[in-house]
C-alpha positions in Angstrom: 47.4 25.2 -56.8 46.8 27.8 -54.4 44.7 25.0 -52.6 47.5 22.4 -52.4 49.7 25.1 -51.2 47.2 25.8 -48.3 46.8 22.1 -47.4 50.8 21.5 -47.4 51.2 24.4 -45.2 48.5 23.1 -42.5 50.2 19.4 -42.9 53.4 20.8 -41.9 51.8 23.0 -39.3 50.1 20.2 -37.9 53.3 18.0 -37.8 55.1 20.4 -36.3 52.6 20.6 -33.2 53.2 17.0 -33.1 56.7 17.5 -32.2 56.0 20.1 -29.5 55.1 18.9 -26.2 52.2 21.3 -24.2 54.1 22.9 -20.6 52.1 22.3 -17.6 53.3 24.1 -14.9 53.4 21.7 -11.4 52.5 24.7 -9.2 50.0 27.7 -10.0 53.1 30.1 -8.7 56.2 30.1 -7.6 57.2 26.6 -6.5 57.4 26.0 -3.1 60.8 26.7 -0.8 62.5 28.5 -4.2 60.4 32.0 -3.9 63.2 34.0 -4.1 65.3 32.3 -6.8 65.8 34.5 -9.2 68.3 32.9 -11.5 67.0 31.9 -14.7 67.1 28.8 -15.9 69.2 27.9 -19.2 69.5 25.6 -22.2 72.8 24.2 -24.1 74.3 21.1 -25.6 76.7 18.5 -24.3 80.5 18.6 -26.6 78.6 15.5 -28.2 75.7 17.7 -29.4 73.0 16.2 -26.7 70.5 19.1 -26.1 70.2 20.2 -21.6 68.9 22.3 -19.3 70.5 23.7 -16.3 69.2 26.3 -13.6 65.6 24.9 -13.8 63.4 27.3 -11.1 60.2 26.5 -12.4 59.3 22.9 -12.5 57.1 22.1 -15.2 55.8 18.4 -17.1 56.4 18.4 -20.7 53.6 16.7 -22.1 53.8 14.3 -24.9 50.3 12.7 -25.9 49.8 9.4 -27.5 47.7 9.3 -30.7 44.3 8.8 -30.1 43.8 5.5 -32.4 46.8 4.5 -30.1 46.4 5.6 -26.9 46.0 2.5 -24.5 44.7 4.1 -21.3 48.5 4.6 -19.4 50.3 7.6 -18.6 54.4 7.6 -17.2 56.4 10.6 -16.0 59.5 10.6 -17.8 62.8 11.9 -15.1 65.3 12.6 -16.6 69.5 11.9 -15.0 72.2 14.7 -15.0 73.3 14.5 -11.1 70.9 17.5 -10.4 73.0 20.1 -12.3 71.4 19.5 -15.6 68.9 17.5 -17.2 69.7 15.2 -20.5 66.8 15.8 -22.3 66.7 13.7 -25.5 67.9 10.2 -24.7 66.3 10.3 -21.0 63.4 12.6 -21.8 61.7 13.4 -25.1 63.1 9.9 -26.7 61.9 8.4 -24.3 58.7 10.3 -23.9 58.3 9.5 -28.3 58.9 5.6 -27.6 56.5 5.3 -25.1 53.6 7.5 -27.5 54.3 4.7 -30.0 53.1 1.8 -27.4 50.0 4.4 -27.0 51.3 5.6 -23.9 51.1 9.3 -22.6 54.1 11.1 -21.6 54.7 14.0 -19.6 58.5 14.9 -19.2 59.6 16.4 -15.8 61.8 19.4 -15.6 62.6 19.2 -11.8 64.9 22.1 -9.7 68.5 21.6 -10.3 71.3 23.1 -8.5 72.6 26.6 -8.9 76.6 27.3 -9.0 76.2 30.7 -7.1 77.4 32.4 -3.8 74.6 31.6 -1.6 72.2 29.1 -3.5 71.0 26.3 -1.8 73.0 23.6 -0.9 72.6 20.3 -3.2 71.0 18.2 0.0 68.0 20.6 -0.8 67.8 20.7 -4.1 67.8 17.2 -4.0 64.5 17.4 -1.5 62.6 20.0 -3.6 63.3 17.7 -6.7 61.8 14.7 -4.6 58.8 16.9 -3.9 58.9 17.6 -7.7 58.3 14.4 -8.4 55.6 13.4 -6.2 53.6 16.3 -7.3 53.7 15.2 -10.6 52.4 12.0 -10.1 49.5 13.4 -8.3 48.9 16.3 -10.9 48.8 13.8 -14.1 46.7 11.6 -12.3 44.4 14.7 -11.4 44.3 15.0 -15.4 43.6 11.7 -16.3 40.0 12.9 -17.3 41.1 15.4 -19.1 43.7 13.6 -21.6 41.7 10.4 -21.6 43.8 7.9 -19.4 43.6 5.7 -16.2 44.1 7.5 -12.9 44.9 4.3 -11.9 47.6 3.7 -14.5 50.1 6.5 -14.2 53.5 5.6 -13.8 56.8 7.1 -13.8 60.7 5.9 -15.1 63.5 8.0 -13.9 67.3 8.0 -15.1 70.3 7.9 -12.7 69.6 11.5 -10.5 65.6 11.0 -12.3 65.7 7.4 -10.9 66.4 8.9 -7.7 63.5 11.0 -7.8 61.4 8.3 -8.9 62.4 6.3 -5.7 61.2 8.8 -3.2 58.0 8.8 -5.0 57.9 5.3 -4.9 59.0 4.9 -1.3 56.6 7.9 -0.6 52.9 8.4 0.4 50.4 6.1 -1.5 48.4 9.7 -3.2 51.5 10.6 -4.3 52.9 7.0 -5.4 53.3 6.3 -9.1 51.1 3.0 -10.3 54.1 1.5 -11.7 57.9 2.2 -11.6 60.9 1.8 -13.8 64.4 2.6 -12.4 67.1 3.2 -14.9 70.5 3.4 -13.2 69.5 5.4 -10.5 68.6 4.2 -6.5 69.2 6.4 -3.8 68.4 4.9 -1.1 66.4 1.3 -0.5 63.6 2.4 2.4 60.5 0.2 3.5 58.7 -1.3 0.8 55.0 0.2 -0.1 52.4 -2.1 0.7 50.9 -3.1 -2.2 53.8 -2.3 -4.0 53.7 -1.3 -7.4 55.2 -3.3 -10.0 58.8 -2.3 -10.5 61.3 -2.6 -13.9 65.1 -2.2 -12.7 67.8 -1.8 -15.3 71.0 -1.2 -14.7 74.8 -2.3 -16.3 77.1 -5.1 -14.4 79.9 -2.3 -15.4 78.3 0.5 -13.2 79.3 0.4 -9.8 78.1 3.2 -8.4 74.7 1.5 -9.1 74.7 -2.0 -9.8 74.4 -3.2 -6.3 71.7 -0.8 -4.8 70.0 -2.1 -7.9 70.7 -5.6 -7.0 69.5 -4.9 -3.5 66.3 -3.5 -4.0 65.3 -6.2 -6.6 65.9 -8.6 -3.6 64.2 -6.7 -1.1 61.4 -6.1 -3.4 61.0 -9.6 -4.1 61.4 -10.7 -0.3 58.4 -8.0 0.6 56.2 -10.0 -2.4 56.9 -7.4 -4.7 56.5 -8.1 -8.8 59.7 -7.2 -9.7 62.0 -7.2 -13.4 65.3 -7.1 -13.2 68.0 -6.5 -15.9 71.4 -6.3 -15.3 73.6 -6.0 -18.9 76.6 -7.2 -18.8 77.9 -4.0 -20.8 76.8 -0.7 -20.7 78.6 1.9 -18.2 76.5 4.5 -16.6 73.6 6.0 -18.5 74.5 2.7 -21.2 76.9 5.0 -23.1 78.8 1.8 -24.1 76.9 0.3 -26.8 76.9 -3.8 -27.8 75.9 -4.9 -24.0 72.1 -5.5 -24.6 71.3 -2.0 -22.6 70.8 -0.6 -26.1 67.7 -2.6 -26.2 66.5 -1.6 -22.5 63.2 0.2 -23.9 62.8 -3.1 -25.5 62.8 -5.0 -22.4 60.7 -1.9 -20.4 57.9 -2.6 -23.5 57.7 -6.0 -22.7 57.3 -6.0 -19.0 54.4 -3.0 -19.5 52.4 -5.7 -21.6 53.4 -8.7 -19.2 52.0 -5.9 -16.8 48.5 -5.4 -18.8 49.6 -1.4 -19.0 49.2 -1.5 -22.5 45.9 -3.7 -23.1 43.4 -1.0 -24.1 40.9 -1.4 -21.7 36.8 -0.9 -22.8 36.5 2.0 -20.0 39.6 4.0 -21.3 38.1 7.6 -22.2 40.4 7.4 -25.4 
């Protein structure tokens, strides 16, 4: 009895480590050009129950590992949206992060600065820039530990979510060691600049009822394609910004995002893949 005790305990132990991404820290220290912040950073929930974080100082990846008798060799950065004065993180970050562990993909949530509502913070314009620089670290940290969690440093990619997507963007449009593998832009382009040459393969989702983003979208999918890009575009003909109106087809985005990774090969376990 005692025994089955013991072995329920360790079960439920073990499960619950499932559930709990590891914290890596993007920088050893204090993150570069917010020394002196010293504001702490907070956690709450939307009036609809949806679990954030505001006042982020210290950037961090959440990790989220595939099973082993899953994993497929890929890695993507999950950025989460909330206009850089919060991060959403269930429906744009750990549900996300889960979905993508059960196509055996690692995950690694990114907790990037956010703006402070404070006499004398910085203004947004630099938050903004220290969250771009966020997000290029990242990419070149998780590919640093491919070895060590048993992916391809040659298949990390990234997916960002309205102010995540613009993240995402300047890694994309940024230098090649710092340039995700593969990109997915959910609602969220900030600016269309030069496109990379080779450029990654690129998923773009947005709603025809969002028009602060649709075009850009739009745009970029053109441009992409005009620069020989490989390029997926999906624009649902219901959905609002962040697809909070359901029925549209953007309820089934992660659907579409699967598909296009396999069209892409990103979830064929190669026979070099550590895992």
């Amino acid at each position: 009895m005692h025994r089955t005790i013991c072995l329920i305990a360790i079960a439920w132990a073990t499960a619950a480590n499932a559930q709990t991404p590891s914290e890596i820290p993007l920088y050893p220290g204090a993150a570069p050009g917010s020394e002196k912040w010293d504001w702490e950073e907070k956690s709450a929930t939307t009036p609809n129950g949806l679990p954030i974080v505001t006042d982020v100082v210290k950037p961090v990846l959440l990790h989220y590992p595939a099973e082993k008798a899953k994993a497929v060799g890929s890695a993507m950065i999950v950025a989460p949206g909330g206009g850089f004065r919060a991060l959403m993180m269930s429906y744009e970050g750990a549900d996300i992060a889960r979905r993508l562990n059960a196509m055996g993909v690692d995950a690694f949530v990114l907790k990037y600065r956010l703006v402070h509502n404070a006499p004398g913070a910085p203004a947004r314009e630099e938050v903004v820039k220290l969250a771009a620089d966020a997000g290029r670290k990242a990419v070149q940290l998780v590919r640093e530990k491919a070895g060590e969690f048993g992916y391809r440093p040659d298949r990390v990619g990234m997916i960002g979510f309205s102010a995540g997507g613009m993240v995402t963007s300047e890694a994309l449009f940024g230098p090649k060691e710092t340039r995700p593998d593969f990109v997915a832009l959910i609602y969220g382009i900030r600016e269309i600049k030069a496109i990379p040459d080779p450029a990654p393969p690129l998923f773009l989702a947005v709603a025809a009822d969002d028009a602060g983003f649709v075009a850009r979208t739009v745009d970029l999918f053109t441009a992409y394609r005009k620069a020989k890009g490989q390029a997926e575009l999906h624009v649902f003909q219901a959905g609002a910004h962040g697809f909070v109106n359901k029925g549209g087809g953007a309820d089934h985005f992660m659907d579409r995002l699967e598909e296009w990774l396999r069209v892409n090969k990103l979830l064929t376990r190669s026979s070099g893949d550590a895992k």
